[in-house]
N, C-alpha and C positions, 0 to 999 in steps of 0.2 A: 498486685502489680500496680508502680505508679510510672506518669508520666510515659515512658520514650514506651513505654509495654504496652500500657495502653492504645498507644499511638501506633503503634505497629499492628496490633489487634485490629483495632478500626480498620487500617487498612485492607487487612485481607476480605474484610465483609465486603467492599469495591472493587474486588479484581476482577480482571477480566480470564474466563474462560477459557476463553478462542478468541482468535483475528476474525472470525465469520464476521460479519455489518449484521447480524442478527443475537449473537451472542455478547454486543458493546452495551454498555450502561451509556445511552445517549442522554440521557438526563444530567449528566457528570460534564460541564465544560470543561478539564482537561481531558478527558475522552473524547471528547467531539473535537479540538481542535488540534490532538495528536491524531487521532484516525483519517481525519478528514485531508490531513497534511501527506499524512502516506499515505492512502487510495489514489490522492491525486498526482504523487510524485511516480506510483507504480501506474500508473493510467497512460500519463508522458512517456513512460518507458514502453510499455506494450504499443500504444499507437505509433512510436517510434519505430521498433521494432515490426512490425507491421507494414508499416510505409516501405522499409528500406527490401523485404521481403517482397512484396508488390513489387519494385521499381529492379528490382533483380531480376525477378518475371519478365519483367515488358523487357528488359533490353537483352535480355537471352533470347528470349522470344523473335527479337525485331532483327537479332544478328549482329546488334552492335558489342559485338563482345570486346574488341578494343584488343587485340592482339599485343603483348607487352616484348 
């Protein structure tokens, strides 16, 4: 194999496993700056989710249900 086979080969020696943050090749910066991008983009979204969960709580809770 030359060239593009090679290059493919190589690749697979760098793959990644799993999504686990334990099974990433962190030594690889495009691994660190793709993972690191989405932990934090799924991070925003849980603490979003989150928040809006809480704040559904307190105002069920308080009664202000807002009758429509």
């Amino acid at each position: 194999m030359w060239g593009a086979g090679e290059f493919l080969c190589e690749g697979l020696k760098r793959s990644v496993c799993s999504m686990l943050p334990w099974d990433i090749p962190w030594y690889d910066p495009s691994h660190v700056i793709f993972f690191a991008a989405l932990y934090g983009a799924l991070s925003v979204i849980g603490f979003g989710l989150i928040a809006a969960a809480v704040l559904t709580i307190k105002r069920i809770k308080s009664g202000d249900g807002g009758h429509h």
